[in-house]
C-alpha positions in Angstrom: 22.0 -73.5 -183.1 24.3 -76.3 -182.2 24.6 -77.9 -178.8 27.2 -75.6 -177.4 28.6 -73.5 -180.5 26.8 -70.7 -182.1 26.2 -71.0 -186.1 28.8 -68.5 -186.2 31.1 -70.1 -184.8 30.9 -73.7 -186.4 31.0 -71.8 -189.7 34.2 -69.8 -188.9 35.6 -73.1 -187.9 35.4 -75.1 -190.5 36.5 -71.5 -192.9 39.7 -70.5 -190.4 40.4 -74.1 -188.8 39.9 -72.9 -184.5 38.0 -72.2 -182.1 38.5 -70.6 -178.7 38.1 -70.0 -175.9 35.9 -73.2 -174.6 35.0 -73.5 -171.0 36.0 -76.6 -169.6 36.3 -77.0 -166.1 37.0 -74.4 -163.1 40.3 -72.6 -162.5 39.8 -75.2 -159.4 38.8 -78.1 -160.7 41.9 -78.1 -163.8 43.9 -77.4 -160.4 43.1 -80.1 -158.7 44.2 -82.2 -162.0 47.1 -80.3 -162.3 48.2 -81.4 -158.9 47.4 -85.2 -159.7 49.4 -85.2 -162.6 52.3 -83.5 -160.9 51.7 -86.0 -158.0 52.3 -88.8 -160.7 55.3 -87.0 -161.7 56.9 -87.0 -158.8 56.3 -90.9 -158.0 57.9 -91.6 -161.1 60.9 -89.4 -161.3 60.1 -86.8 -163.7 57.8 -85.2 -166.3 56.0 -87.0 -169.1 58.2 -87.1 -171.7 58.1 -89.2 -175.3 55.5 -91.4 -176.4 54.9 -92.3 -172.3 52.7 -89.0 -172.6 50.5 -90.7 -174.9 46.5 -92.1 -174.1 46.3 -91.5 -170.6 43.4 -91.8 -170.2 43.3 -95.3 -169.9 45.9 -95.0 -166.9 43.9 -91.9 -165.1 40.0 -92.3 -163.7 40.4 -88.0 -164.1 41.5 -88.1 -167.3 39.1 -90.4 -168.5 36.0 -88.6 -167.4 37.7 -85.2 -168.5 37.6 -87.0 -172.0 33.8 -87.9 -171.6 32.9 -84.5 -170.2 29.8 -83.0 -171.6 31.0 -79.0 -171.8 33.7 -80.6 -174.5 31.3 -83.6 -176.2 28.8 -80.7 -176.6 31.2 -78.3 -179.0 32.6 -81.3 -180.3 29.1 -82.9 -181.6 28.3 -79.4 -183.1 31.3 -79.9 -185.5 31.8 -84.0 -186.4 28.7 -85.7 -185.7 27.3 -87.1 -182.6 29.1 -90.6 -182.5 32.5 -89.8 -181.1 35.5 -91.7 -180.1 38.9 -90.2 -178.4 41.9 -91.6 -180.7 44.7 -90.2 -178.4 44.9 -87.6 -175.4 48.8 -86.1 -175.2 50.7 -84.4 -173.0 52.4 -81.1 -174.1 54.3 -80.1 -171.2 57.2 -77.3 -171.0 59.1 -76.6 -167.7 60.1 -73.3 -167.6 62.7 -71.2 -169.4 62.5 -74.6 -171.5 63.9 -74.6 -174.9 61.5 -77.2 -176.2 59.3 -76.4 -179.1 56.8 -77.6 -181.8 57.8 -77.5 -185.4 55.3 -76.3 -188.0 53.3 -79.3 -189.0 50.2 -80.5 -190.5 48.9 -83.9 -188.2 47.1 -85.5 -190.8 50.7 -85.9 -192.3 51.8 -88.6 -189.6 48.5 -90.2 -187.9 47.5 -92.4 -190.6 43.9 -91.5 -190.3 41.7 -91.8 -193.2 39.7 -88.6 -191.9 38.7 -84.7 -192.2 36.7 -84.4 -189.4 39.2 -85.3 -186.4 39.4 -82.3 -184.0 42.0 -81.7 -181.3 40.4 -79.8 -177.6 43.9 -78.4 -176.6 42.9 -77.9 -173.1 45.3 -75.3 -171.1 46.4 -76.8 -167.4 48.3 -73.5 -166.6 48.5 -70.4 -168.8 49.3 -71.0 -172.8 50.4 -67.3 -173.3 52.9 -66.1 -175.9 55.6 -65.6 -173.6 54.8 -69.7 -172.4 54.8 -70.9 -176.1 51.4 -71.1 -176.7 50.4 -72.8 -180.2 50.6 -70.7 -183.1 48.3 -71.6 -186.1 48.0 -70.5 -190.1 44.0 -69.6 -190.2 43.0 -71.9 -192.9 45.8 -73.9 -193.8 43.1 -77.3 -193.1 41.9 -76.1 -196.8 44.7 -75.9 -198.4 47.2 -78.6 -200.0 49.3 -81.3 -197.8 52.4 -79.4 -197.2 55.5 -81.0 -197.3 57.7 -81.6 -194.2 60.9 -83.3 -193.6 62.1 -85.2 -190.8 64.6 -83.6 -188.0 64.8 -85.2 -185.0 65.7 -82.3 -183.0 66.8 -82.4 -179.7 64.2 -80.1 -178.5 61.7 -80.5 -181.1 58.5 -82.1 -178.9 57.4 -83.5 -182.3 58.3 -87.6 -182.2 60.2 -86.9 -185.3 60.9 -84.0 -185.5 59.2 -83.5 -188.8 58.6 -79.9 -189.8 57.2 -77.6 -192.4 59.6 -75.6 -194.1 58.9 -71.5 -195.6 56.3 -70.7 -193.4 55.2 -67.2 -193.5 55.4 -66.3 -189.5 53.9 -62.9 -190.4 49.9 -64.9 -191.3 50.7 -66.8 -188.2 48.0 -66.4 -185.3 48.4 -67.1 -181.7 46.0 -68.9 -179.8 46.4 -67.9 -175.7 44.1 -69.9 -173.4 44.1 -69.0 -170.2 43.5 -72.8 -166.8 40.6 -74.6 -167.7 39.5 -73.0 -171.2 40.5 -75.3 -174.2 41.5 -74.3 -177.7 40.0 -76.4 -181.0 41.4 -76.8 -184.0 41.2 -78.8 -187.5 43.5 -82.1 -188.1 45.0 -80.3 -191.5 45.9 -76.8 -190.0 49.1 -76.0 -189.5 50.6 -75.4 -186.4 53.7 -74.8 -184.2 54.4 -73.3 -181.1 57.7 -71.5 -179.5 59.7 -72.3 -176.6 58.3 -71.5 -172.8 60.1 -68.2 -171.5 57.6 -68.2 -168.5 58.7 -68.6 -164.8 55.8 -71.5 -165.1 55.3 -75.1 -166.7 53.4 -74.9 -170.0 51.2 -77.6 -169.4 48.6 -78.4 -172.2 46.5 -81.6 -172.9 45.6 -82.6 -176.3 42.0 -84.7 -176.6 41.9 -86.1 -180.3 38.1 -86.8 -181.3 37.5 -88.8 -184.0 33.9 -89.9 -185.8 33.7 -93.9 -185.9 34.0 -93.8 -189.5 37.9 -93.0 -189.9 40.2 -95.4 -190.4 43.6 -96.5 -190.0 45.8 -96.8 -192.7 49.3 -97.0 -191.2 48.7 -100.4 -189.0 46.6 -103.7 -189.3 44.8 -102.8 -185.7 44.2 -99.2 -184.0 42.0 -98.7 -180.8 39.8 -95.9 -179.3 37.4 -94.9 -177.0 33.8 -94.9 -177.2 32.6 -91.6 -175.4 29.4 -90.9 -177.5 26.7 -92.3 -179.5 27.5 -95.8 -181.1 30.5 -97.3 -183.0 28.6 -97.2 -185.8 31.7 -98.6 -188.4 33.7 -100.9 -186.2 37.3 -99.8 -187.5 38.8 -99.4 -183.8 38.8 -101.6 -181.1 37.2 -99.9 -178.4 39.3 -99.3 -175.4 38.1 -100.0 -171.6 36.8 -97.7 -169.4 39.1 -97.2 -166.2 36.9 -97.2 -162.7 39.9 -96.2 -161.1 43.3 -94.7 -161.3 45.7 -97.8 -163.1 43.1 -99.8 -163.7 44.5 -103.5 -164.2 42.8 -104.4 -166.9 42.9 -100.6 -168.6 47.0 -100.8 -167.7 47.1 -104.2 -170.0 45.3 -102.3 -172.5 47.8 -99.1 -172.1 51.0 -100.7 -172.4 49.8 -102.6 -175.6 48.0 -99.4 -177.4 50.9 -97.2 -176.7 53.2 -100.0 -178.7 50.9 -99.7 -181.9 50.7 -96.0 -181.3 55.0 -95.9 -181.4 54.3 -97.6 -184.6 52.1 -95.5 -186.3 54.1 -92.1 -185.2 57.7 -93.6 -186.7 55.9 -95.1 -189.9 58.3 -94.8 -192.9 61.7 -94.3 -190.4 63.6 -96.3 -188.2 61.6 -96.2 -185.3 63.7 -98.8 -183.4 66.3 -96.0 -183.3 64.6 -93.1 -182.7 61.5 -94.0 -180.7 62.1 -92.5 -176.9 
């Protein structure tokens, strides 16, 4: 038996790509974040929106121990190794009656990490229903080929590029509703979309990236992440700071210089001078 996830279940992971549903806090507890986040929002005119929703953890005492906390290390251990580091958390937030969507797409396609074994904890802030847009996945599409996808940049495509998978059988397409405070995890390589939010509520989702020291970088001379886990047993990422409060100066200096490389990496191979937002 693993830490937190039956044999089972780590086997029909790595064979269909997901699991869910993970307990991860209290309906009031991911409340209680929820309302920080909006409280953010509101001091800064507006949603999260672009690559601004990107590693927030280093700007949020909250977020950063949500990232470290031991109900998500647990299933996470069980399925890459007990040495973890958190490449990226990112906001996925859709107001209501919002026409925003995620393209199919395969992540491994535009990360530039040298890795099978990053997992995503999708963690649900509200409701991720169908009618909300919840992700919709192709059970083991991780084992398959790389798929090709082409680059849209669509208005309402949440994707930074809008890059996109094209002929995608809808009909072997699952979807994965998590209802506050439980967390959905699935495989870099699967294939995955969502539809727009039709709900009367925000669509707010949270993705933690976890990563085992020994991925690398390929798209950029220098990458960071943050030790959560274990040991850095490879030294391929420089390890990010620990915030002991909400924006943190020195974890702010950090921020404003990780998101940069992160811009970087997303836009490889386009003009990302153009089309970064």
């Amino acid at each position: 038996m693993g830490k937190r996830l039956s044999n089972t279940a780590i086997q029909n992971f790595h064979e269909q790509g997901y699991y869910l549903p993970l307990d991860v806090a209290s309906v009031e507890e991911i409340q209680e974040m929820r309302r920080q986040l909006e409280a953010f929002e509101a001091e800064s005119g507006g949603a999260l929106q672009g690559t601004n929703r990107f590693k927030n953890h280093l700007l949020f005492k909250w977020l950063s121990d949500l990232i470290r906390s031991p109900r998500i290390l647990d299933a996470v251990e069980d399925l890459i190794g007990p040495n973890l580091l958190v490449w990226s958390t990112d906001w996925w937030i859709k107001e209501a009656q919002s026409p925003q969507f995620v393209s199919w797409h395969q992540d491994s396609q535009y990360w530039g990490l040298d890795t099978r074994k990053l997992v995503t904890v999708w963690v649900a802030l509200s409701p991720s229903t169908t009618e909300s847009g919840c992700m919709r996945i192709l059970p083991g599409s991780h084992l398959g080929p790389d798929l090709l996808h082409k680059d849209t940049f669509h208005d309402d495509n949440m994707l930074t590029r809008g890059q996109q998978i094209e002929n995608i059988d809808e009909n072997l397409a699952v979807n994965l509703e998590v209802d506050t405070g439980k967390a959905v995890i699935f495989a870099f390589r699967i294939a995955h979309a969502s539809h727009p939010n039709r709900s009367n509520d925000r669509r707010i989702g949270l993705a933690i990236r976890y990563i085992p020291p020994d991925a690398r970088q390929q798209y950029a001379e220098t990458d960071s992440a943050t030790l959560v886990r274990g040991e850095d047993t490879a030294g391929h990422f420089e390890l990010e700071p620990e915030p002991v409060c909400d924006f943190d100066p020195v974890a702010v200096k950090f921020h404003r210089r990780a998101e940069e490389e992160r811009r970087k990496i997303l836009y490889h191979g386009t003009d990302w001078t153009t089309h970064r937002t």
